[in-house]
KOLGU-723344 format. One record per atom (N, C-alpha, C): atom name; z, y, x. Coordinates in steps of 0.2 Angstrom, whole numbers. Layout:
<sites>
SITE  name     zz     yy     xx
SITE    CA      Z      Y      X
...
</sites>
This chain:
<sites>
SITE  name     zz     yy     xx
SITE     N    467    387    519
SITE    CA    471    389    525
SITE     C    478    391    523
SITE     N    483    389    527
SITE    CA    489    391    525
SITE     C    491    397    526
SITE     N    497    398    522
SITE    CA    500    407    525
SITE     C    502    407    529
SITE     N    503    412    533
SITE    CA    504    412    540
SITE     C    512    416    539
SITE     N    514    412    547
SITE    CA    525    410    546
SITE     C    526    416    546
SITE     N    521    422    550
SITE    CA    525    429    551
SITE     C    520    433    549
SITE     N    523    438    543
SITE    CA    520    444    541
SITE     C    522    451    543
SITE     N    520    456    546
SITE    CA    523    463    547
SITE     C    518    467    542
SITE     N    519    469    540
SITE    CA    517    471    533
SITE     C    517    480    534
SITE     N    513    484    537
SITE    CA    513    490    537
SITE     C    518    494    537
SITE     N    523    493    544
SITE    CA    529    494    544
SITE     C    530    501    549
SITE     N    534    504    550
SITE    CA    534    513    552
SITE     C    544    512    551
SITE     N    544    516    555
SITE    CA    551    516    558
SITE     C    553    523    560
SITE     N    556    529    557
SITE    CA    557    533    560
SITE     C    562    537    561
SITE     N    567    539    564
SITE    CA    573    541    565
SITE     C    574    549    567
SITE     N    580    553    564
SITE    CA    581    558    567
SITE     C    584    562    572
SITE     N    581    567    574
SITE    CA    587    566    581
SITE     C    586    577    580
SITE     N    587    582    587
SITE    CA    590    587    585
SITE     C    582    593    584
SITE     N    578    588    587
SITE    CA    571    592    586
SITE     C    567    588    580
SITE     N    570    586    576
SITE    CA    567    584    569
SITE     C    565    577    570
SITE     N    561    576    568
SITE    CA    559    568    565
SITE     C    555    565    570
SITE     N    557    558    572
SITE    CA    553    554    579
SITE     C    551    548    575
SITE     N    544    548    576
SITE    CA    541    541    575
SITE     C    543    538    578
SITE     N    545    530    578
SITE    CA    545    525    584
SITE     C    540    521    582
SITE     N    537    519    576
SITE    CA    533    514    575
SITE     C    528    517    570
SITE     N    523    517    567
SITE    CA    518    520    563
SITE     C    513    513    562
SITE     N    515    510    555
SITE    CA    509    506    552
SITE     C    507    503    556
SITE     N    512    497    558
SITE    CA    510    491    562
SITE     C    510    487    557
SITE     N    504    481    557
SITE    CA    502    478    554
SITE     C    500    471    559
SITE     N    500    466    555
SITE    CA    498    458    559
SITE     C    503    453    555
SITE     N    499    447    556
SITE    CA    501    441    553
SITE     C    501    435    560
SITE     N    506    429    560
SITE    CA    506    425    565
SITE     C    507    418    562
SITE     N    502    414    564
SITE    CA    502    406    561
SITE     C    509    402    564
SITE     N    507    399    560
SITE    CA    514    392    564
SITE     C    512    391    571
SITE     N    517    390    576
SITE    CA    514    388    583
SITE     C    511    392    587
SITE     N    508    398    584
SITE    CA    505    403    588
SITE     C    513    405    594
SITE     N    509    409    599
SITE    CA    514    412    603
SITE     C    511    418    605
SITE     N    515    424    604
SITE    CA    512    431    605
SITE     C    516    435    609
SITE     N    513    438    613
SITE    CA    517    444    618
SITE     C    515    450    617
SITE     N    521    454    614
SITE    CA    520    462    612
SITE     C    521    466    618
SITE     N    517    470    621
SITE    CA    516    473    626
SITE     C    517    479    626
SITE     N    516    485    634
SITE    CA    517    491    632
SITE     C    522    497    634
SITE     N    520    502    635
SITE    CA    524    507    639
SITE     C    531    506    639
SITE     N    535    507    642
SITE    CA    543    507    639
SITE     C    545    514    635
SITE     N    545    513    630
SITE    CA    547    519    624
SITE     C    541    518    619
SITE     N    537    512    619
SITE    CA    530    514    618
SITE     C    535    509    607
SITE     N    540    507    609
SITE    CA    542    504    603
SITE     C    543    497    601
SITE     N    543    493    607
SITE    CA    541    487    608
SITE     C    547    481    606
SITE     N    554    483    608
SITE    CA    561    480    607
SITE     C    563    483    599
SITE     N    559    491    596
SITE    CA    562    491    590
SITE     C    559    486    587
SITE     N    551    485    587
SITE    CA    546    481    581
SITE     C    553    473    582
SITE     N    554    471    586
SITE    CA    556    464    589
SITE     C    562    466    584
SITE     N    567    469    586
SITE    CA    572    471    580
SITE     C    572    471    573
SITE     N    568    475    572
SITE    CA    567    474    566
SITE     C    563    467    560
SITE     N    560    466    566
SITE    CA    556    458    565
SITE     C    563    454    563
SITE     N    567    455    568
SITE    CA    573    448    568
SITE     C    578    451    562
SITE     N    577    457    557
SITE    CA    581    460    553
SITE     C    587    463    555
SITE     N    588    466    563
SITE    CA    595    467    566
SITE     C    595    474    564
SITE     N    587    477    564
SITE    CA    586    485    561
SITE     C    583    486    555
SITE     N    582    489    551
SITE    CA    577    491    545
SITE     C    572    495    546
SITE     N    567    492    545
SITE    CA    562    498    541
SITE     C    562    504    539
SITE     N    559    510    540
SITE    CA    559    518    537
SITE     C    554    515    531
SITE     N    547    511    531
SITE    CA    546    507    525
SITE     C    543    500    529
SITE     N    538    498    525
SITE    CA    533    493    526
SITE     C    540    484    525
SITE     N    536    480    526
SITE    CA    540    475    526
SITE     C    540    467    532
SITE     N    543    464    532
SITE    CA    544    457    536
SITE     C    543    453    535
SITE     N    540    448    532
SITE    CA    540    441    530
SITE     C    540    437    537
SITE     N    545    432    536
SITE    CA    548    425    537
SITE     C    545    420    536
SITE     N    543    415    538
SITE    CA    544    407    536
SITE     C    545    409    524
SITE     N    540    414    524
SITE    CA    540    414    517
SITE     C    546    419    513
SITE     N    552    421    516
SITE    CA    557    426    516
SITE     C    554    435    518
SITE     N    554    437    512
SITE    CA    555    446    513
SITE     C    562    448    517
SITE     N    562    450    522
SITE    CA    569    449    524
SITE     C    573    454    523
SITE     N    570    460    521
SITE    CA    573    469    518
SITE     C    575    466    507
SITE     N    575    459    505
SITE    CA    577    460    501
SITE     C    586    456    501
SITE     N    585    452    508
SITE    CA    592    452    510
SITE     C    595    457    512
SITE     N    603    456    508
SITE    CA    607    462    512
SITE     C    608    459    518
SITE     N    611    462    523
SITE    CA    616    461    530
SITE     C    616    454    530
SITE     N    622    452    526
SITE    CA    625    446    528
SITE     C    620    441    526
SITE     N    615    441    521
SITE    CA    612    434    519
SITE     C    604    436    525
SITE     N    603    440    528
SITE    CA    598    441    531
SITE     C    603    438    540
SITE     N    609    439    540
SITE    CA    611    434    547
SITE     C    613    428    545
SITE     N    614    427    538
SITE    CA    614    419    535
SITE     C    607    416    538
SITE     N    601    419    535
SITE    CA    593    417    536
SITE     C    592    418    544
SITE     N    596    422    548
SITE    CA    594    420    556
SITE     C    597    414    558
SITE     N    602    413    557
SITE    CA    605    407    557
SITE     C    602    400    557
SITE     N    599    398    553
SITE    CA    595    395    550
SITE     C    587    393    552
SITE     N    583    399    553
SITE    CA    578    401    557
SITE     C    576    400    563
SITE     N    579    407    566
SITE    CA    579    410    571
SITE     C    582    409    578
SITE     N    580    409    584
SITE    CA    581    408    589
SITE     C    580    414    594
SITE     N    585    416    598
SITE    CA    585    424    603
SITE     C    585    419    609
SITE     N    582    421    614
SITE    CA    582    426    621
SITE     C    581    432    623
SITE     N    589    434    626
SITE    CA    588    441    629
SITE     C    588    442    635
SITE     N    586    446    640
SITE    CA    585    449    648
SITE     C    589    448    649
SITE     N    598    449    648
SITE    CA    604    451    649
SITE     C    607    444    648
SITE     N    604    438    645
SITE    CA    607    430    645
SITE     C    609    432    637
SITE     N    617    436    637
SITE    CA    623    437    632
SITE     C    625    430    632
SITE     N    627    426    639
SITE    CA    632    421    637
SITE     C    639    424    636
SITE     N    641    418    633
SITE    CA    650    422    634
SITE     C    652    418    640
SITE     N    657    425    643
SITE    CA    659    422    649
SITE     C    665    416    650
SITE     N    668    416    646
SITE    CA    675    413    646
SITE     C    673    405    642
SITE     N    668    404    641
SITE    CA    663    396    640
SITE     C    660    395    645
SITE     N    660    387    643
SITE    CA    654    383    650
SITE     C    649    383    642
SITE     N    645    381    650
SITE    CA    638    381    647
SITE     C    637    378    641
SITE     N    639    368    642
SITE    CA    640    366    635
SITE     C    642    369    631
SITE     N    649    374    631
SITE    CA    651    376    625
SITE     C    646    385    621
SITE     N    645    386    625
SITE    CA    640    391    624
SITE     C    633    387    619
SITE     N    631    381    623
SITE    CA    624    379    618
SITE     C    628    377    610
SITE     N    634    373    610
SITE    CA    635    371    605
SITE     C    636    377    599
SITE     N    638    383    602
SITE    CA    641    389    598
SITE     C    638    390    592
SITE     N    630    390    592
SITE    CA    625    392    587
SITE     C    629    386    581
SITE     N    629    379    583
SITE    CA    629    373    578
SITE     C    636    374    575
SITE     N    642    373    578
SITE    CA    647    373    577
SITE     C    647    381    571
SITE     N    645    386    574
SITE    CA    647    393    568
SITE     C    642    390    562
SITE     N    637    385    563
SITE    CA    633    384    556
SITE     C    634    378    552
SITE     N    641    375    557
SITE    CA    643    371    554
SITE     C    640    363    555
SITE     N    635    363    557
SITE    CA    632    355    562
SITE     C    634    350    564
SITE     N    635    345    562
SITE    CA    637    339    565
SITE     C    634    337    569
SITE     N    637    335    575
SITE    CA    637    330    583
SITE     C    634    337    585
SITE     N    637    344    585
SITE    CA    636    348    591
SITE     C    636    346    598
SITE     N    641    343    598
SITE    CA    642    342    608
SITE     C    635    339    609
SITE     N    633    333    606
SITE    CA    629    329    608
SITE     C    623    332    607
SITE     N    622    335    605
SITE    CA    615    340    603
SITE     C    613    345    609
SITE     N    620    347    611
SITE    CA    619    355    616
SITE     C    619    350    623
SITE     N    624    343    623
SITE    CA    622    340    628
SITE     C    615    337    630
SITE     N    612    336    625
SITE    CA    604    332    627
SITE     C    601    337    630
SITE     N    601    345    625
SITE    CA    596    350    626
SITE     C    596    355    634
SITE     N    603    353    635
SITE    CA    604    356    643
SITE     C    602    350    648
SITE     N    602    344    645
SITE    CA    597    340    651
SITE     C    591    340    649
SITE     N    589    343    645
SITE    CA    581    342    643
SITE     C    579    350    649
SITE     N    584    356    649
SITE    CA    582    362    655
SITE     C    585    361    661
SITE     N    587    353    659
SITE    CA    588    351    669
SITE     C    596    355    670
SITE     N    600    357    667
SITE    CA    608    357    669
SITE     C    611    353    666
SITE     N    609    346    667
SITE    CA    614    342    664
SITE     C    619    340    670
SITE     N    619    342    676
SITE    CA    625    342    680
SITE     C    629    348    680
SITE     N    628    353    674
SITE    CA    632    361    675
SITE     C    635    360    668
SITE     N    635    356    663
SITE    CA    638    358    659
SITE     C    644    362    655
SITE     N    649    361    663
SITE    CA    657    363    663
SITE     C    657    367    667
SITE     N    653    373    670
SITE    CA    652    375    673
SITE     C    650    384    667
SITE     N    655    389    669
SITE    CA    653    396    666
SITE     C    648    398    670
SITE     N    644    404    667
SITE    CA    640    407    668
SITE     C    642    412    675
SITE     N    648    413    676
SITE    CA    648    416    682
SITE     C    647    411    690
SITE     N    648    406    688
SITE    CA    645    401    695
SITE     C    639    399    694
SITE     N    635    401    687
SITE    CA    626    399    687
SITE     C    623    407    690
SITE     N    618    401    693
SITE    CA    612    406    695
SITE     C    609    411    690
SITE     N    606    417    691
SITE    CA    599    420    685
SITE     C    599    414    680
SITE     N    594    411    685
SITE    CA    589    405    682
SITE     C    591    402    677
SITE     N    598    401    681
SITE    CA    601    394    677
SITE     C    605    397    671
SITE     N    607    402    669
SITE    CA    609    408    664
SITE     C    603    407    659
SITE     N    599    409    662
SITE    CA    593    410    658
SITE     C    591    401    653
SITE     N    593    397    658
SITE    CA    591    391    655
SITE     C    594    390    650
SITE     N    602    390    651
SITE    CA    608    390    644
SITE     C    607    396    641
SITE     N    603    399    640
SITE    CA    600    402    633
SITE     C    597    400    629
SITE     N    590    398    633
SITE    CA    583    393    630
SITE     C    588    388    628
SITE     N    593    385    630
SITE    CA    593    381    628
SITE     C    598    380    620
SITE     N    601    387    622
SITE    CA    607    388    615
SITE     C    602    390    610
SITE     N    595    393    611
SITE    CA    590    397    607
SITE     C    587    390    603
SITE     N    585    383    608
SITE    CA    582    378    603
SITE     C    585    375    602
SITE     N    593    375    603
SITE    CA    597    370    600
SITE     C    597    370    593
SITE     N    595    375    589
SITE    CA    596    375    583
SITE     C    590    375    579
SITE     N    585    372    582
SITE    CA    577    369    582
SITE     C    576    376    577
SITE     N    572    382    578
SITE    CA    573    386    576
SITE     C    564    387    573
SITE     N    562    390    567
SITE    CA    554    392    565
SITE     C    553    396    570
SITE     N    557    401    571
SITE    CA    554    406    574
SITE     C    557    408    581
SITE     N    555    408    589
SITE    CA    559    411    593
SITE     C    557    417    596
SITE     N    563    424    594
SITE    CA    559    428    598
SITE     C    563    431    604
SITE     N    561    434    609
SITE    CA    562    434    617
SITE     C    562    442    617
SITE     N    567    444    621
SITE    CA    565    451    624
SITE     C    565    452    630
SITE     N    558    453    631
SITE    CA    559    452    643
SITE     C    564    445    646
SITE     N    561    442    642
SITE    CA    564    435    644
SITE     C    566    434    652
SITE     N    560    435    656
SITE    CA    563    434    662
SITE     C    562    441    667
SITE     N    563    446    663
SITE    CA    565    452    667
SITE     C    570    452    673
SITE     N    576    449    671
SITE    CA    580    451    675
SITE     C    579    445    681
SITE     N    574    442    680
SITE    CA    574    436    687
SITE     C    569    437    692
SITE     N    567    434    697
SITE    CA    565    435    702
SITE     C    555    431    702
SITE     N    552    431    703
SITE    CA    545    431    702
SITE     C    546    422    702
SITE     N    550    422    704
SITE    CA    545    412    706
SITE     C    552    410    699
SITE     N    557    413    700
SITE    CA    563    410    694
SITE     C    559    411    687
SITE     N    555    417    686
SITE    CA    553    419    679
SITE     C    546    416    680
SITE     N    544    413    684
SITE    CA    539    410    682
SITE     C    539    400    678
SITE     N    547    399    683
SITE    CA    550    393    680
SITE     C    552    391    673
SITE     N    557    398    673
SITE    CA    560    400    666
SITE     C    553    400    662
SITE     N    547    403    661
SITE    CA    542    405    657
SITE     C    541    398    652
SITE     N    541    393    661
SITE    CA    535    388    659
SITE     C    540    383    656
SITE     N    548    382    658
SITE    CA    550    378    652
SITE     C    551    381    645
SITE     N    551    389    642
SITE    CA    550    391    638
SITE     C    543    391    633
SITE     N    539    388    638
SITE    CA    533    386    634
SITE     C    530    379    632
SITE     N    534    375    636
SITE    CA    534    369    636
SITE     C    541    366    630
SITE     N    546    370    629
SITE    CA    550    368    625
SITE     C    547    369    618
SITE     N    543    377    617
SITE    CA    538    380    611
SITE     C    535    375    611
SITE     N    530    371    613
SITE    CA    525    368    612
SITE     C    529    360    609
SITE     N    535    358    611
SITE    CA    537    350    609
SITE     C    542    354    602
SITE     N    545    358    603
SITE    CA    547    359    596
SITE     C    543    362    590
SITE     N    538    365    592
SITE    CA    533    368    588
SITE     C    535    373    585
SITE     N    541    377    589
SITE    CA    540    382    588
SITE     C    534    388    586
SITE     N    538    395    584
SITE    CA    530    402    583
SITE     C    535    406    589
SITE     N    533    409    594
SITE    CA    536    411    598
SITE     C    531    418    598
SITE     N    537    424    598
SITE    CA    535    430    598
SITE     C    541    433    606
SITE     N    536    437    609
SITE    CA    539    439    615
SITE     C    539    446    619
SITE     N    544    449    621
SITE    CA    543    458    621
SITE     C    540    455    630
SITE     N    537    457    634
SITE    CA    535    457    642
SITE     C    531    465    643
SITE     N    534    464    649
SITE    CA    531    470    654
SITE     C    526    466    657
SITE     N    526    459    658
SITE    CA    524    454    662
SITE     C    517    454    662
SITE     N    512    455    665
SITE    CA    504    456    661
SITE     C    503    447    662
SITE     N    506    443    667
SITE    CA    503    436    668
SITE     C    506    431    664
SITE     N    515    433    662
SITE    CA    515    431    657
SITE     C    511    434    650
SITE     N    511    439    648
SITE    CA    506    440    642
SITE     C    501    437    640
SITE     N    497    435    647
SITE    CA    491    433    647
SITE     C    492    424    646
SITE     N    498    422    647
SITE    CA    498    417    644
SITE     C    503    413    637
SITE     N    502    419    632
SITE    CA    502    416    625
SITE     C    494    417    621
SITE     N    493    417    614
SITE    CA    490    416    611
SITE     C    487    424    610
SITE     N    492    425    608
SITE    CA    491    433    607
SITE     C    492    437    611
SITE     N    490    444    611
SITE    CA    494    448    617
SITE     C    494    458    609
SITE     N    497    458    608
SITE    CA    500    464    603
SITE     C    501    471    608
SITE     N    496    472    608
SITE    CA    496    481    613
SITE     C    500    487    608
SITE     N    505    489    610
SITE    CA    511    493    607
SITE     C    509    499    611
SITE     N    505    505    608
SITE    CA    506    511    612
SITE     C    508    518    608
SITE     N    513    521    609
SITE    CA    516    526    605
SITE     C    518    523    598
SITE     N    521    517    599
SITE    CA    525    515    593
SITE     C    516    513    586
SITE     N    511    512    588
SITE    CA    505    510    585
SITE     C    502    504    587
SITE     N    499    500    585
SITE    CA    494    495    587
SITE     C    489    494    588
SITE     N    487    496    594
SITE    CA    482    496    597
SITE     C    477    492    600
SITE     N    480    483    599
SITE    CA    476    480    602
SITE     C    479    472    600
SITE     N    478    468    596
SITE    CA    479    462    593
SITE     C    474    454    594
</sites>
């Protein structure tokens, strides 16, 4: 049996604040194969977006550890740990984080171009007509819809055909028929690129459709 791409490895998170010491996370543990897709579920404060953080290496550990695609990722400092997302990792967030002052193409390209990639253009142009805005290319995010924000994400997130994509409330901020569009070409794109798709949702019908569903309650793991 092979190793599996993602290891969270008995990981606890704690921080201080004026009444003393707050657990956010307490000895979460799990392993995810290649291809699997999982959604981390759970109260809001329950510690859902830090596990995702810390997964992505954007926060650290109080202890426990991260493996990657084979990478411990707390033995990268800073920079060689955003060298390794670079390379890796693919983001969706609720909020899009397009830049305003790009069009679309130039936003999907961003990823390739900072990583240095040859035939950007033509890459971020396939993958915007593979989510169906190959007539918005020159077009900024303030004349796209949600949906269509949401799509030049996905689509800056596989432009860089990534091991691992993770999501947070991916389609929170859209409307029930948008988030259910967005869902399905996000699972349809995980499935042709072969993505491991890890995802934060409030969503119980999105949940129920990945592989996994990760019950986060009071920063513990309650249910795998």
């Amino acid at each position: 049996m092979s190793d599996p791409l993602i290891r969270v490895s008995h990981l606890f998170k704690s921080v201080q604040d004026s009444s003393g010491t707050l657990d956010i996370l307490r000895d979460i543990d799990f392993t995810l194969s290649a291809r699997e897709t999982a959604a981390i579920v759970g109260a809001s404060g329950s510690g859902k977006s830090t596990l995702l953080s810390i997964m992505a290496g954007l926060d650290t550990p109080s202890r426990g550890t991260v493996w990657l695609a084979g990478q411990d990722l707390f033995t990268l400092d800073e920079d060689a740990r955003a060298q390794w997302r670079a390379r890796h990792l693919g983001f969706v967030f609720q909020s899009f984080q397009l830049l305003s002052h790009l069009t679309a193409l130039e936003n999907v390209m961003l990823p390739l171009e900072l990583s240095g990639v040859a035939g950007a253009r033509s890459a971020a142009r396939e993958m915007l007509e593979r989510v169906g805005l190959g007539q918005r290319l020159n077009h900024t995010p303030r004349v796209l819809s949600g949906g269509e924000q949401q799509r030049v994400a996905l689509a800056r997130a596989f432009v860089v055909q990534p091991d691992i994509l993770l999501a947070d409330e991916p389609t929170g901020s859209l409307d029930h028929a948008t988030g259910a569009q967005v869902m399905d070409l996000m699972l349809d794109l995980n499935r042709e690129r072969g993505t491991t798709l890890v995802l934060v949702t409030h969503d119980s019908a999105l949940a129920a459709r990945c592989d996994r569903r990760l019950q986060i309650d009071a920063g513990q793991l309650v249910a795998s």
